[in-house]
N, C-alpha and C positions, 0 to 999 in steps of 0.2 A: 504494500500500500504506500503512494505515497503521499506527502504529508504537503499542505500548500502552504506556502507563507504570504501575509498581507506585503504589497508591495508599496499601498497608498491608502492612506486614510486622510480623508478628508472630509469635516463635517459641514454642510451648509445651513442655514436658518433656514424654514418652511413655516407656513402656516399661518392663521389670521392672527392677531392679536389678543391677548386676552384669555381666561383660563379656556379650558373645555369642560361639557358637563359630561361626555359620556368619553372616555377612551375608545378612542378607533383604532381597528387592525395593526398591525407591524406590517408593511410590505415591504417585502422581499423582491427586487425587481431582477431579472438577470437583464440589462440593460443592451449589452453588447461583445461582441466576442472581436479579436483582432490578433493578426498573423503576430504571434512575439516569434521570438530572436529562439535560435534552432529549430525551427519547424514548429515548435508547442504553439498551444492556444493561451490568447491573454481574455479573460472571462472579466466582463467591468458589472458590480454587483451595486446598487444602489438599497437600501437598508431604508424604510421610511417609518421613524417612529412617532405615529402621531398621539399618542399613548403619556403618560404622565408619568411611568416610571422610565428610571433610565435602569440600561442593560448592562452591568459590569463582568457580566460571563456568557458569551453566544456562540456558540461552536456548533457547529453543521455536519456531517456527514452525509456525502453526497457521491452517486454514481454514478457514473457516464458513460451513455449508450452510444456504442455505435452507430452509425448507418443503416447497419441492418437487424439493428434493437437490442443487439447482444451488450451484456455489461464490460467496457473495457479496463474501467479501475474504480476504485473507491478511493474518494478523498476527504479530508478531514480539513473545513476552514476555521478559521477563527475572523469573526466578525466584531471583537467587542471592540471595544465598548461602544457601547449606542445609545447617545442621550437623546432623553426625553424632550418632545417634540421638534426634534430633528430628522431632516436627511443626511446619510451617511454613504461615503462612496468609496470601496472598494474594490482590486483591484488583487485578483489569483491567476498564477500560471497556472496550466493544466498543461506539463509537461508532452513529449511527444503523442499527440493527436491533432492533426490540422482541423482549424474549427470546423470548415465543411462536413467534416467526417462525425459529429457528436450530431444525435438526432435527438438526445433525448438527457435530462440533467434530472435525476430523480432525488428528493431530500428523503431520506431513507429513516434518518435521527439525528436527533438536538441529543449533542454528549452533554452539552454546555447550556443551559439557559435559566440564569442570575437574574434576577430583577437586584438592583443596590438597596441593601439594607434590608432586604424580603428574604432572599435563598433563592433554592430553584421556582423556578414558575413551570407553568403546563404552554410551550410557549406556541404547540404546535394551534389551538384554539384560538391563539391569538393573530398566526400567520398566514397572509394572503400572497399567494404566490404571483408572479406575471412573468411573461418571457418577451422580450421584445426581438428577439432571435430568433434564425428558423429552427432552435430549435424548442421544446418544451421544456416547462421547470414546473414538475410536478410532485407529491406526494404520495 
């Protein structure tokens, strides 16, 4: 298995002003895929916590389907920290597989998911997945 490292974290402001009454979803966007450097694929993951708690533990495990649906690895990202009502953008190699070739990005399990000052949370309840890729990001 191998393991991804964040390459970029950067958080942006989002959202109206003001508190919220209800906590909305965590989305989970996979944004975009791009040819990185030896062949692998660079995966750009956008995190939207429109939520009131912030995340100091969020780790993913995730599998990547081939072309022709078969599983070609399992990887393990680390998204945290992700403050509350924030956008967050990150940014995983997915070593040798050219993006063309991934048909399918399945989140399998949360090894990780910390609310700060809570403990773990149920995080998958709370997460809305999107793919702006050809390919899926599903559960």
């Amino acid at each position: 298995m191998a393991m991804l490292g964040a390459i970029v974290a950067t958080a942006l402001a989002v959202g109206a002003p003001g508190a919220q009454a209800q906590e909305r979803p965590l989305t989970v966007e996979l944004n975009k895929f791009e040819a990185g450097e030896e062949g692998g694929c660079r995966a750009f993951f956008l995190f939207r916590n429109g939520g009131e708690r912030t995340f100091d533990g969020f780790e993913m495990s995730l599998a990547i389907l081939d072309g022709g649906g078969v599983i070609d690895r399992l990887l393990t990202i680390d998204a945290a920290p992700l403050p509350a009502g924030r956008t967050t953008l990150k940014l995983f190699e997915i070593p040798d597989i050219a993006c063309d070739s991934i048909s399918e990005v399945l989140l399998h399990d949360m090894t990780a998911c910390n609310a700060q000052n809570e403990g773990p949370a149920d995080c998958f309840g709370l997460m809305e997945l999107v793919s702006r890729t050809s390919a899926r990001f599903v559960e």
